[in-house]
C-alpha positions in Angstrom: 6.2 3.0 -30.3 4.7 6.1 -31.9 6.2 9.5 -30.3 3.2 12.0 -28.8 4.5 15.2 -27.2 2.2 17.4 -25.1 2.0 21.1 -24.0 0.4 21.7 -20.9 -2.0 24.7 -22.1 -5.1 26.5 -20.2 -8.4 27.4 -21.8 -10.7 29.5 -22.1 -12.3 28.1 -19.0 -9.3 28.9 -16.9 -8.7 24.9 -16.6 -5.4 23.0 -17.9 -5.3 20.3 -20.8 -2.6 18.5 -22.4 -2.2 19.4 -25.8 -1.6 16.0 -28.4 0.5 18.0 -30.9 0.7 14.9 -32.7 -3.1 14.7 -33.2 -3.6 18.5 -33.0 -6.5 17.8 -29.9 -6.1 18.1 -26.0 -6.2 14.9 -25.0 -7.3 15.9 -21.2 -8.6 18.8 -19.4 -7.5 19.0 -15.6 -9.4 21.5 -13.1 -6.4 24.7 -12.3 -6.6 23.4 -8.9 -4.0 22.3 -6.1 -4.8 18.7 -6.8 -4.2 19.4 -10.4 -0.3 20.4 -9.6 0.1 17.1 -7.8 0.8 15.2 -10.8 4.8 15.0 -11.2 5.2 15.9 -15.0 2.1 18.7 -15.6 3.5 20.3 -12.3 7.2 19.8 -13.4 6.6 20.4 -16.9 4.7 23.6 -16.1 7.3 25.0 -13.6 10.0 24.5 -16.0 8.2 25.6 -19.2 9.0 22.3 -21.0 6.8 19.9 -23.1 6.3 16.2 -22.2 7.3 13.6 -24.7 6.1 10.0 -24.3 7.7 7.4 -26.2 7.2 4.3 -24.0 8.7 6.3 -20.8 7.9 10.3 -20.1 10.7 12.7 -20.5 10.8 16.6 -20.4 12.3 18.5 -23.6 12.8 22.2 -24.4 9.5 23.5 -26.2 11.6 24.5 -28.4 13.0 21.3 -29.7 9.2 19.7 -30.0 9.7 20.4 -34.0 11.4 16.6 -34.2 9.0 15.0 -33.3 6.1 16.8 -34.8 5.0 19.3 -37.7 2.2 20.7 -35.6 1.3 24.6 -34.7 4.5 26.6 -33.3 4.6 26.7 -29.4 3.9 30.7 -29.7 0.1 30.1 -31.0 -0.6 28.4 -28.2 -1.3 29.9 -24.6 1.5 30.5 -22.2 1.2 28.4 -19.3 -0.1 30.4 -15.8 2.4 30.8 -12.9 2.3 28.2 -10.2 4.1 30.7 -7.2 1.0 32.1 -6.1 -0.4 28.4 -5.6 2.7 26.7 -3.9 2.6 30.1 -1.7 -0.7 28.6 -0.5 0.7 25.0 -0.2 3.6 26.5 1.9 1.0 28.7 3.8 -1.5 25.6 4.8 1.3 23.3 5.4 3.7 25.5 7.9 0.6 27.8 9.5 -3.0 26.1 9.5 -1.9 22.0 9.2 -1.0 21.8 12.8 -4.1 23.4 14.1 -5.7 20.2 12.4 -3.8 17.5 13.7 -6.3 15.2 16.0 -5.9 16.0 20.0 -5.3 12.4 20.8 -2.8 12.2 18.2 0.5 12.8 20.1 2.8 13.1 16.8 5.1 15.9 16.6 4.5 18.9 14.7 7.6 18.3 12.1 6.5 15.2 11.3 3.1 16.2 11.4 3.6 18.5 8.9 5.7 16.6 6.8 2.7 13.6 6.6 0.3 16.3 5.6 2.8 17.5 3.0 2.7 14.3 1.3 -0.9 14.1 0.9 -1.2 17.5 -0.6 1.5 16.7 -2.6 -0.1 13.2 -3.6 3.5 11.6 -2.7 4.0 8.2 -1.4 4.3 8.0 2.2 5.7 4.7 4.0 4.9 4.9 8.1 7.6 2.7 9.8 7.3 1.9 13.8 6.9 -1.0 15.8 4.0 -2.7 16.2 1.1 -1.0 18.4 3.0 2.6 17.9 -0.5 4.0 16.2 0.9 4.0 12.3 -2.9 2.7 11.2 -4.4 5.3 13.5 -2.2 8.1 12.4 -3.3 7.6 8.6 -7.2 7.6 9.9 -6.6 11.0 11.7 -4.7 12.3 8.7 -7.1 11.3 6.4 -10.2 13.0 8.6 -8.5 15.6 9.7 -7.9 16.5 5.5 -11.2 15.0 4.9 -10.6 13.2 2.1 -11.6 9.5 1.5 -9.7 6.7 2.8 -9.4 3.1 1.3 -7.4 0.3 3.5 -6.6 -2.9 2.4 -4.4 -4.8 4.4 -2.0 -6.5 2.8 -0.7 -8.4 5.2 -3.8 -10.6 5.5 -4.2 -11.1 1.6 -3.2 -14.1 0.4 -4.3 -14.0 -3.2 -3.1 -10.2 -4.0 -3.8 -10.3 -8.1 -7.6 -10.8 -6.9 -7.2 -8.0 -3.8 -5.9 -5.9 -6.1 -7.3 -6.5 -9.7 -9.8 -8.4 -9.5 -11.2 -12.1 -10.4 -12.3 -14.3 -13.3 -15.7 -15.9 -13.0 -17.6 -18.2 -14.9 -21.4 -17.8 -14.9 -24.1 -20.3 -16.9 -25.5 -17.7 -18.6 -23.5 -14.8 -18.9 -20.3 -16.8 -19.3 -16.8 -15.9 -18.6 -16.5 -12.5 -16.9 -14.1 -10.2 -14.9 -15.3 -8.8 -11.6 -12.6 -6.0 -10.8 -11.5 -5.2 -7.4 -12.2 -2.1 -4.7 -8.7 -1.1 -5.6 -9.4 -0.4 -9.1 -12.2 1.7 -8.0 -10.0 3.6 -5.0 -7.1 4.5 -7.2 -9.6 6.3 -9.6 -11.0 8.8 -7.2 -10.2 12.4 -6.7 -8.1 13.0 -3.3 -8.6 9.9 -2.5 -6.4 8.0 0.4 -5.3 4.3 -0.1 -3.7 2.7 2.6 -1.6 -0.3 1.9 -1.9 -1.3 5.6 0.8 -4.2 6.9 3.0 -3.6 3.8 5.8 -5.6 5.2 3.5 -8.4 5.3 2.8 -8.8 1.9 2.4 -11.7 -0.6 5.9 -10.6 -2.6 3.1 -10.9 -6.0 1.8 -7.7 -4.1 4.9 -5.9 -4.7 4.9 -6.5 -8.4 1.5 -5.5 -9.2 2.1 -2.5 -7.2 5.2 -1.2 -8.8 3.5 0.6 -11.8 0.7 2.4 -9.4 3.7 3.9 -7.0 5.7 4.8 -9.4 5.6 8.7 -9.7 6.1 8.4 -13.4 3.6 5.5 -14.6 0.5 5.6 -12.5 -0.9 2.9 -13.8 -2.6 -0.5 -13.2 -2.8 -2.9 -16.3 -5.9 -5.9 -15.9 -4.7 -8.4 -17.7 -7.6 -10.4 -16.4 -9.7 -8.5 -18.3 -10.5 -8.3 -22.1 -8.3 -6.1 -24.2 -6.4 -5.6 -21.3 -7.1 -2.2 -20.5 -4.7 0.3 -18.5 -6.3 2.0 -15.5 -4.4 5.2 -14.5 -4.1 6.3 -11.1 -6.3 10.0 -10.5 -3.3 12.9 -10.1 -4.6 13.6 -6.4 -4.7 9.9 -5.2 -2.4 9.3 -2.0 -0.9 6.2 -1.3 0.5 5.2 2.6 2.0 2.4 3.5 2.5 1.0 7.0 5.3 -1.2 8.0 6.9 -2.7 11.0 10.6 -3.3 10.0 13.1 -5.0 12.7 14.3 -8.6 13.1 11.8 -9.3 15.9 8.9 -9.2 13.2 9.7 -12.9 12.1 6.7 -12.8 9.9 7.1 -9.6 7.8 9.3 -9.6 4.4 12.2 -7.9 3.1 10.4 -4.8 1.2 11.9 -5.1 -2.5 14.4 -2.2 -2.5 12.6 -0.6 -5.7 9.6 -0.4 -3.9 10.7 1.1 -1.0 12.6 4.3 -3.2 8.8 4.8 -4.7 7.6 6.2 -1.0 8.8 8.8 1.4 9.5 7.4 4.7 8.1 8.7 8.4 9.4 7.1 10.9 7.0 6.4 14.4 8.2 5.2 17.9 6.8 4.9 21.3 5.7 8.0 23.6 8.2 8.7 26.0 6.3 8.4 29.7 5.2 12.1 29.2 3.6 11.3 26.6 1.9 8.0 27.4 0.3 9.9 30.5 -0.8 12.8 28.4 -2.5 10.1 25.5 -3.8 7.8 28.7 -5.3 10.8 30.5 -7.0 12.3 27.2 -8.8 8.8 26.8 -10.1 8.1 29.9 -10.5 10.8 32.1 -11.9 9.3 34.8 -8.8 7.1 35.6 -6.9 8.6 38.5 -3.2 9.9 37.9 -1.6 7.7 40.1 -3.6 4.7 38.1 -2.1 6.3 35.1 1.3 6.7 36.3 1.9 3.5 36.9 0.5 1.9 33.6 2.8 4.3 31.8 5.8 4.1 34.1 6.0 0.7 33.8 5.7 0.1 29.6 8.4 2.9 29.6 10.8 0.4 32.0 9.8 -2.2 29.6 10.6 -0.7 26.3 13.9 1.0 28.1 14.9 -3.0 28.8 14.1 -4.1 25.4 16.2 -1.6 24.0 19.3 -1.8 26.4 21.8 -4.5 25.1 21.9 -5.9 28.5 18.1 -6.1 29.2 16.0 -9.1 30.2 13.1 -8.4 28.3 12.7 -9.3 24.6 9.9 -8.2 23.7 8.2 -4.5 24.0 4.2 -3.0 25.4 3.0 -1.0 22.7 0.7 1.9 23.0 -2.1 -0.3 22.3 -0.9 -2.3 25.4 -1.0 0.4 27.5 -4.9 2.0 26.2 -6.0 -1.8 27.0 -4.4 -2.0 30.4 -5.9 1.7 31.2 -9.5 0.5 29.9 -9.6 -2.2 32.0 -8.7 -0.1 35.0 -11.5 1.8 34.3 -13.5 -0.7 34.2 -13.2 -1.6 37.9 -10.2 -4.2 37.3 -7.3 -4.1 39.9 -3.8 -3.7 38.5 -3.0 -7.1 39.4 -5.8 -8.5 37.6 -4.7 -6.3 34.7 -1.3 -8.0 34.2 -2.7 -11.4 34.2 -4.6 -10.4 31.7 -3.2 -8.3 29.5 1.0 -7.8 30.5 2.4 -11.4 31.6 1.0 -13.2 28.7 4.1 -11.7 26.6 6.2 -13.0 28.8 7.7 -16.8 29.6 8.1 -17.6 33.2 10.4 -20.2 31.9 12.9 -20.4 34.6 11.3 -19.8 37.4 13.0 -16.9 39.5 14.9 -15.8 36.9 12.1 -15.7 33.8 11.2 -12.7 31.9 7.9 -12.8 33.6 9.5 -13.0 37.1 11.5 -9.4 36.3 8.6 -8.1 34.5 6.7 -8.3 38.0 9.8 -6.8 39.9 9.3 -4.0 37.4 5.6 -3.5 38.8 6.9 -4.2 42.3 9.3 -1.0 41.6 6.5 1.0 40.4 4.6 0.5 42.8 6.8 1.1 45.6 7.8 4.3 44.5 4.7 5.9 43.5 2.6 8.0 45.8 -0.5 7.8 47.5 -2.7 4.8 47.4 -3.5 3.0 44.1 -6.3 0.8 44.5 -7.1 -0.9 47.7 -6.7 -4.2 46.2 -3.1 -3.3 44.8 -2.0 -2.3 48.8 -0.2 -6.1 49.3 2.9 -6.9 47.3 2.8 -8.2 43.8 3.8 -11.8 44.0 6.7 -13.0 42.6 5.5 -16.5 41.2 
C-alpha cells in the first residue's frame, strides 16, 4: 500500500487541515474547535509535534524523519501547529466546575462518575454503562445526552436480529430501478457532528454485531466499510461522534453474551448499581410528590431488603427489584392502589411460591410484613390488617 504522511497545519482561516505531503494538497480542513481535538491522532499528533503516516495502519513519526517517505516541502515552510493548553484548560474547566451543575435533578448518579461520563463525550471516547437490569443505564445516556445537547441515536441491539441490515443497510431488488442498496440510520448517525449513538443492550447482541462494529470503535480506524454497496465505499466516523454502550453483565442474565474481549478494551467502562434506601426515597419523592413519605418508605425499604438478600450468600431471594420496580410500584400508589394490591401486581410475580411456606414469595411477604410493622403512622387504611402469608 502506497505511504501518505500528513502534517496537521492551520490556515489562514484559523481552521486545521491535514497536509497530503505526498500529493502536496490538504486533504481535509477541520473547524479549531473542541470537537476538532477529539480525534486521537490530530489531537495526539498535534500535542506531540509529530506527523501522521498511514501505510495500511496510522503511526506517529518525528517531522523530522517525514523525508523517507516523501520529497515534498521541508516541515519549516509550513505553519507551526497552535498550542492546545489553553483549550484542554477549558475542557478541564467545564468538566470539574460547570458539568455537575448540568447533571438532570432526577438523575441520582454521583458527581465522580458524573463527571467522568461527561468526560467521555467531550472527549468523543467510548463509554460502556454496566449495571443490572432496571439501574437507569438507558436513562442515564438520555440525560447526558440533553443535558450536553447534542443528538442521540439508539439502536438496540439486543432486539436486532439481522445486525448487517441494522447496521449497514439492505439489498433490494426493484422492477424498474433494479438492484439497489438502501443504507441504514447508522450510516447516517455515525456521520454527524457531536452526535450520540447508543448501542443500547450490547450484551445482547447478534455476535455478527460485534464484528461489524470493531472498525467504528476502534479509536484508530473509525470506519464502516458497505460491502453491500457498489465499489464498496468506506464511511468514516465524524471526530466528535460518541459511542455508549449499555450492558448488564452477571450470570443471572441467561440471555446476554460473552462481550468479545477486543471489543470490550475499545470502550471505557462506568459502572452503575442500585440506590442505596436514601437514595431510592430521594428519586421516589422527586417523581411523585404527592405520595406520602411513609408510602415511600416502605416501597423503598423493602426493594433495599430485597436486593440486600440477593446479594447475601445466604439469602432466599434470587432475583433483585430494580429501580424501575420501585417507580412502577410508587405510580401505582399514586394512583389510588393499596400496597397490597401493588405486590400482586407488580412485586410477587418475580417470585415462585413453589413450596408453599417456605417459597421465595412466602419470605418476600414476611419482608413486607416487617416493613410494615416497623414503620410509623398509618399507611393506607386498606394496608391496617396483616399481609397474608399465602
Amino acid at each position: 500500500m502506497e505511504q501518505h504522511i500528513y502534517l496537521p497545519n492551520k490556515n489562514e482561516n484559523g481552521n486545521y487541515e491535514l497536509y497530503d505531503t505526498n500529493k502536496n494538497e490538504v486533504i481535509r480542513e477541520v473547524r479549531y474547535t473542541v470537537g476538532a481535538l477529539r480525534t486521537y491522532h490530530l489531537r495526539t499528533a498535534i500535542e506531540e509535534d509529530k506527523a501522521l503516516l498511514y501505510d495500511g495502519n496510522w503511526k506517529k513519526v518525528d517531522k523530522s524523519l517525514y523525508f523517507q517517505y516523501t520529497q515534498s516541502a521541508p516541515v519549516n515552510e509550513l505553519k507551526a501547529p497552535v498550542e492546545v493548553s489553553s483549550e484542554t484548560e477549558q475542557i478541564r474547566e467545564f468538566i470539574h466546575t460547570t458539568a455537575y451543575s448540568m447533571k438532570p435533578e432526577n438523575l441520582l448518579l454521583d458527581e465522580l462518575r458524573w463527571k467522568y461520563a461527561v468526560r467521555s463525550v467531550v472527549r468523543a471516547q467510548n463509554m460502556l454503562v454496566c449495571g443490572p437490569t432496571g439501574s437507569g443505564k438507558t436513562m442515564m445516556v438520555k440525560w447526558l445526552a440533553e443535558a450536553l445537547d447534542r443528538p442521540l441515536h439508539i439502536f438496540n441491539l439486543g432486539s436486532t436480529q439481522d445486525p448487517r441490515a441494522s447496521l449497514i443497510g439492505n439489498t433490494h431488488f426493484d422492477s424498474e430501478r433494479g438492484t439497489f442498496f438502501s443504507q441504514s440510520p447508522f450510516i447516517e448517525a455515525i456521520q454527524q457532528e457531536n452526535a450520540i449513538i447508543l448501542l443500547d443492550e450490547l450484551s445482547r447482541a447478534n455476535p455478527e454485531a460485534f464484528n461489524i462494529l470493531m472498525s467504528v470503535l476502534d479509536p484508530n480506524q473509525r470506519y464502516l466499510r458497505i460491502d453491500e454497496s457498489v465499489d464498496s465505499p468506506i464511511i468514516n466516523v465524524h471526530p466528535t461522534v460518541t459511542f455508549i454502550g449499555t450492558a448488564n453483565i452477571g450470570t443471572e442474565y441467561t440471555s446476554t453474551r460473552v462481550i468479545d474481549r477486543a471489543l470490550e478494551d475499545r470502550f471505557v467502562t462506568i459502572q452503575m448499581d442500585y440506590l442505596d434506601e436514601q437514595g431510592e426515597k430521594e428519586l421516589l419523592s422527586k417523581i411523585f410528590s404527592e405520595v406520602s413519605e411513609n408510602n415511600i418508605d416502605t416501597v423503598a425499604k423493602l426493594v433495599t431488603l430485597i436486593r440486600e438478600d440477593v446479594k447475601n450468600e445466604e439469602g432466599q431471594l434470587e432475583r433483585s427489584l430494580s429501580t424501575r420496580h420501585s417507580i412502577e410500584m410508587t405510580s401505582l400508589i399514586n394512583d389510588g392502589f393499596t400496597i397490597e394490591e401493588v405486590m400482586e401486581i407488580v412485586v410477587y410475580p418475580n417470585y415462585s411460591d413453589d413450596g408453599g411456606l417456605d417459597s421465595e414469595r412466602t419470605y418476600v411477604k414476611q419482608l413486607l410484613q416487617s416493613v410494615l410493622d416497623s414503620s410509623e403512622g398509618e399507611l393506607t387504611p386498606e394496608v391496617e390488617e396483616e399481609i397474608p402469608m399465602f
